[in-house]
N, C-alpha and C positions, 0 to 999 in steps of 0.2 A: 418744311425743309427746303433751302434753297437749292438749285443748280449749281454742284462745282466741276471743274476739268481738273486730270492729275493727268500731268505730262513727265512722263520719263524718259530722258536721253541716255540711251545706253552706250557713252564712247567708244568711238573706234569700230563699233560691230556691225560691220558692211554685209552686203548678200548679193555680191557678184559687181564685176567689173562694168562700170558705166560703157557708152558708146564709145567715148573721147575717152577713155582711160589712159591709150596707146598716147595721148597727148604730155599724162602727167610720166610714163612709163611702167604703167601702172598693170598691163596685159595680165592676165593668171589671176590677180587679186578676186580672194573669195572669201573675206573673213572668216565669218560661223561654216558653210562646208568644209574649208581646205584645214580648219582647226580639229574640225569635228574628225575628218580621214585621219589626223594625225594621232588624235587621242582614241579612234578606234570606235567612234561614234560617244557623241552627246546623251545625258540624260537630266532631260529639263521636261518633265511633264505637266507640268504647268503652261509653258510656254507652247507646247506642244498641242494640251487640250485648247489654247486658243486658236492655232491655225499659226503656227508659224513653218511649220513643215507643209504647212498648205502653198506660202510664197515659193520656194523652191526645193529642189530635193537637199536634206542636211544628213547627213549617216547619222542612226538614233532617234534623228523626228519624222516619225510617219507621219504623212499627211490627217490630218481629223477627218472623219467621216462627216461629223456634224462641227468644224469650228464654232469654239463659243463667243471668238470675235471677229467682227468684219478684217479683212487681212487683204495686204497688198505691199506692193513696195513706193518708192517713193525718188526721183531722180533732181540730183539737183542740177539747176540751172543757172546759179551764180559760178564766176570764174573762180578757181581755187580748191584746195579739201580739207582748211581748216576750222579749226573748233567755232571761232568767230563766224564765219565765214555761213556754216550750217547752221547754228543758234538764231543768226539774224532772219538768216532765208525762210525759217518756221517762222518766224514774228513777221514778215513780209515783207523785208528788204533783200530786194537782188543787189547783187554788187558785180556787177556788167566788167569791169578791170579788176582783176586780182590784186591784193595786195602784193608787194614789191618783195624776192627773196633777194636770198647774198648767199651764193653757191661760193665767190669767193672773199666772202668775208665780208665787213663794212667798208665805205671807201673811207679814206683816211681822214676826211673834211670832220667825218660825223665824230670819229673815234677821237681828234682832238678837240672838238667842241663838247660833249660829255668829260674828255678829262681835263679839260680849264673849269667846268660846270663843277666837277667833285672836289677837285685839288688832287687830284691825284694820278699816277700813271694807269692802263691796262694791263692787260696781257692775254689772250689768246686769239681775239678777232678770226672766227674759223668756224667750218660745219664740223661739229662734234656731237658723239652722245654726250647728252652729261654724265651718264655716270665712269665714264670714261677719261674726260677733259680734266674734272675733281681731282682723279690721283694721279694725271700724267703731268698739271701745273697747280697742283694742290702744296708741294712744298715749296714752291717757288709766292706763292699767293700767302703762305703763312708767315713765314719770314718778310716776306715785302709791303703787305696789305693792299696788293693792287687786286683789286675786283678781277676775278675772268670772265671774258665777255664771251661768246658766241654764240650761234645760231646752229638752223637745223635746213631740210627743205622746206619748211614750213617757213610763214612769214612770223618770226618772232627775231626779237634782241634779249639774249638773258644774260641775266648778272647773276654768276654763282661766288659767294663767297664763305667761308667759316664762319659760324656763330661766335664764335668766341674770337675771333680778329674784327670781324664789322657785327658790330649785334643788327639783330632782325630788324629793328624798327629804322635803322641808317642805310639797312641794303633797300628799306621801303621807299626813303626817301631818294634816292640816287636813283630808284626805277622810275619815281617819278618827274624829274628834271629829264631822265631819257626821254620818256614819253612825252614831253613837251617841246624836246630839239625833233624828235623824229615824228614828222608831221609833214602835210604834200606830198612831194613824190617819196618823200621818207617815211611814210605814214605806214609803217610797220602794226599788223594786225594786232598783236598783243609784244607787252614788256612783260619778260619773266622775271621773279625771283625768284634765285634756288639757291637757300640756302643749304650748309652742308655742314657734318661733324667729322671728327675723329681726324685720324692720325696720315699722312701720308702712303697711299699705296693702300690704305685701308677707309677710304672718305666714304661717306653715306651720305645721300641727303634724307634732309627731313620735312616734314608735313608742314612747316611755315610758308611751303609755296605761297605765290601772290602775283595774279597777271592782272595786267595794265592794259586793259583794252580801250581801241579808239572808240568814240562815243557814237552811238548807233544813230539814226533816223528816228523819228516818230516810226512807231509799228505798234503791236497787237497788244504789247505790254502796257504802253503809254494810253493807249486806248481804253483797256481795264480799268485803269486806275482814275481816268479820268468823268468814267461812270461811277467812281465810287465804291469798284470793289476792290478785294484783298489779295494781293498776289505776292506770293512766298515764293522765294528763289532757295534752294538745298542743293549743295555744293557748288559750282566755280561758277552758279549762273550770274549773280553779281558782277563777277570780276569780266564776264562777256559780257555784260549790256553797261559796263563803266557807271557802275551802281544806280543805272535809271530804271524805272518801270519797275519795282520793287516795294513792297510795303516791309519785306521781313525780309531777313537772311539768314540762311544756317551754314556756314561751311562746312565741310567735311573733308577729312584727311583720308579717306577708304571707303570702299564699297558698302561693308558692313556696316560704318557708322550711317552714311547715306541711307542705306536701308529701312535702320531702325529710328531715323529720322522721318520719313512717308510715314512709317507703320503709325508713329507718335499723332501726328498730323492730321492723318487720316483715320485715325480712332477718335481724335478728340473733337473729327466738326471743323479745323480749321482753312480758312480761304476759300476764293471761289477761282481761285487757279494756284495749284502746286506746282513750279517747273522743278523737276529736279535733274543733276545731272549726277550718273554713275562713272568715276573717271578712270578705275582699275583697269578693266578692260585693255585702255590705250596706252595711260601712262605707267603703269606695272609690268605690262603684259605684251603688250604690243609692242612696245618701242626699244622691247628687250627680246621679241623672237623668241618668244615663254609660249608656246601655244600648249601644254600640259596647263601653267597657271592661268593663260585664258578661260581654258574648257573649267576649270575651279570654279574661276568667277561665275560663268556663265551657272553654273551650278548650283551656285551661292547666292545669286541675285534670284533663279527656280524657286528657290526655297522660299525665301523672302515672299518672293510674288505669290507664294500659295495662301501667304498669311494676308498678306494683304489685301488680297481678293474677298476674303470672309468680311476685309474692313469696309469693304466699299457700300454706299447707303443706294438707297433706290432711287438719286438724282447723283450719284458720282460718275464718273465717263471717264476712264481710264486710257489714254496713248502711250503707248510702248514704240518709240523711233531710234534712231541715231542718228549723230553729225557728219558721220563719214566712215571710211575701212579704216583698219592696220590689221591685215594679215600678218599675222605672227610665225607664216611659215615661211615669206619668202625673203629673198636675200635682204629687200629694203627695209628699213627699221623705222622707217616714218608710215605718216598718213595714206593711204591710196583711195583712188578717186574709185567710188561704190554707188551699187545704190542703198538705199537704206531701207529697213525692216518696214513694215506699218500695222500695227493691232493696236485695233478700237476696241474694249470690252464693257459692258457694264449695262444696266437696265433699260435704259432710254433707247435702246439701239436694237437693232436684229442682229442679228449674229451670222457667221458664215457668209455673209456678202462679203464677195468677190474686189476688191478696188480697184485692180488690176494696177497697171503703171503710172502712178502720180506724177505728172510733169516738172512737178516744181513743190521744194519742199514747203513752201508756202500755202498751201491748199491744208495743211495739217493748223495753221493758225488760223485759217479764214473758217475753219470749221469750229474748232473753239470759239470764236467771236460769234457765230451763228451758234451755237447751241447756249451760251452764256448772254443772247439777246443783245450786243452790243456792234455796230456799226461799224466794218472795217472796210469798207466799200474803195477806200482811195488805197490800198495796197493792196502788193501783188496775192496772188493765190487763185485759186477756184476752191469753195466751200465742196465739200460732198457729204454733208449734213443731211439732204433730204433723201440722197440714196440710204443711208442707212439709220435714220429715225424708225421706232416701232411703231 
């Protein structure tokens, strides 16, 4: 039986405000505590028996007496607190300059270059939620079929438009002519698509999401595959690494589906690294200040993991991380700059070491590359493979 890594990124679910937070405005940011105060304390024992309450205090997860996984947290050292931004930094690209926002909007150069590119006008150029921007220029977009464009604090351009005014595969194509004007100093970390249904003042969007990310460096992914082994991306890992380093792709529209997407995966023997990512957390939950529906998820993905733990074979090595916060309790309804969980579980490994504070999230891919035998020596990270090999 070979060596596989199963890497799980759990969106959004931070564990305390970084040093520099005060940077992003990010102060108080506590995802999983300030979630857990709000709903009255957590119950995830699952996550629990691995030592997650070990990393800091959470109301509901007592600390393990004996964690059953090495545990620590994890601090990123790339500028920024996006999804892109944390995905690379684990595969071992720092990005020393933040991707570029627009607090007020796009400057007008880019916004008439995409609409001579479509043939068509805009309409919103602005920081919005979306689900918000949908039904405040959602009749105005139905009647006219101008795309709405805007942003968030995060470095993204999205195009929301109705299904049944731009079908899904023309809002694909339009994301990608963006993502090929917005490039340099325009080089916008992901293009969104959101598309959206229904009726004015009652819009929804739906699960045909599609981000356009710039195209990564050589890193851990590239690496794998270039030894010849199997590496499966389940949910938006694709659309962050602009479909490189990838042998398979599963998307997934929800947490659940994700879920039972590992559980398939990892009952049947396949790959010798799973990335997956869980995106409810951030984009259901967080970025709507749902912190009752975060504590769910958190709940939901418990369960899951209990199953999946039974899946795991006596060469599997399970990582349990995330990209970044979204406290779901405070005023801000974006990203905030955290640091992130860290549990190791699985046979190869001793259990209950301590990691303490990982410098950089990159140290979590150089350890992968080291336990999967493959050479990652020229990117960033420090391995911590031989502290907790058996």
């Amino acid at each position: 039986m070979r060596k596989r890594a199963v890497l799980i990124v759990l969106d959004g679910v931070g564990v305390g405000e970084m040093r520099d937070s005060y940077q992003y405005g990010d102060q108080g940011s506590h995802s999983l505590k300030n979630t857990a105060l709000a709903v009255g304390g957590l119950k995830i024992p699952n996550l629990q028996k691995l030592g997650l309450g070990n990393i800091d205090a959470i109301p509901g997860v007592e600390p393990a007496i004996k964690p059953a996984a090495a545990y620590g947290k994890m601090e990123e050292r790339s500028c920024g607190k996006d999804s892109t931004v944390g995905h690379w930094e684990m595969m071992g690209l720092i990005k020393e300059k933040a991707f570029p926002t627009y607090p007020e909007g796009f400057p007008q150069q880019i916004i008439d270059e995409f609409e001579r590119a479509i043939g068509r006008k805009t309409i919103g150029n602005k920081v919005a939620s979306g689900t918000q921007i949908i039904n405040e220029l959602g009749a105005e977009h139905i009647k006219t079929g101008y795309p709405i464009v805007y942003t968030s604090a995060d470095s993204v351009f999205q195009i929301a438009a109705h299904e049944e005014v731009v079908p899904v595969e023309q809002l694909y194509q339009w994301c990608q002519i963006a993502r090929g004007i917005l490039l340099g100093e325009h080089g916008v970390g992901r293009v969104i698509a959101r598309p959206f249904i229904g009726k004015p003042g009652t819009c929804t969007r739906t699960s045909n999401r599609h981000d356009f990310s710039l195209e990564p460096g050589r890193n851990v992914l590239d690496i794998l595959l270039d030894n010849g082994m199997t590496v499966i991306g389940v949910g938006k890992i694709k659309d962050l690494f602009a479909g490189r380093g990838l042998s398979e792709s599963y998307p997934t529209s929800s947490n659940q589906e994700g879920i039972q997407k590992l559980l398939e995966l990892v009952q049947e023997g396949r790959g010798d690294l799973i990335f997956a990512n869980l995106l409810d957390f951030d984009q259901t939950y967080g970025h709507r200040n749902d912190a009752s529906g975060y504590a769910a998820a958190l709940e939901e993905f418990d369960q899951g993991l209990g199953k999946l733990l039974e899946y795991l074979g006596p060469k599997d090595l399970l990582f349990i991380t995330a990209d970044h916060g979204n406290d779901p309790t405070t005023p801000s309804t974006d990203h905030s700059r955290e640091y992130v969980p860290l549990l190791v579980y699985g046979r190869p490994i001793r259990g209950g070491i301590d990691l303490g504070v990982r410098g950089c999230f990159a140290d979590l891919g150089r350890t992968i590359a080291d336990y999967l035998e493959v050479d990652a020596s020229g990117l960033a990270g420090e391995s911590f493979w031989d502290s907790i090999r058996a």
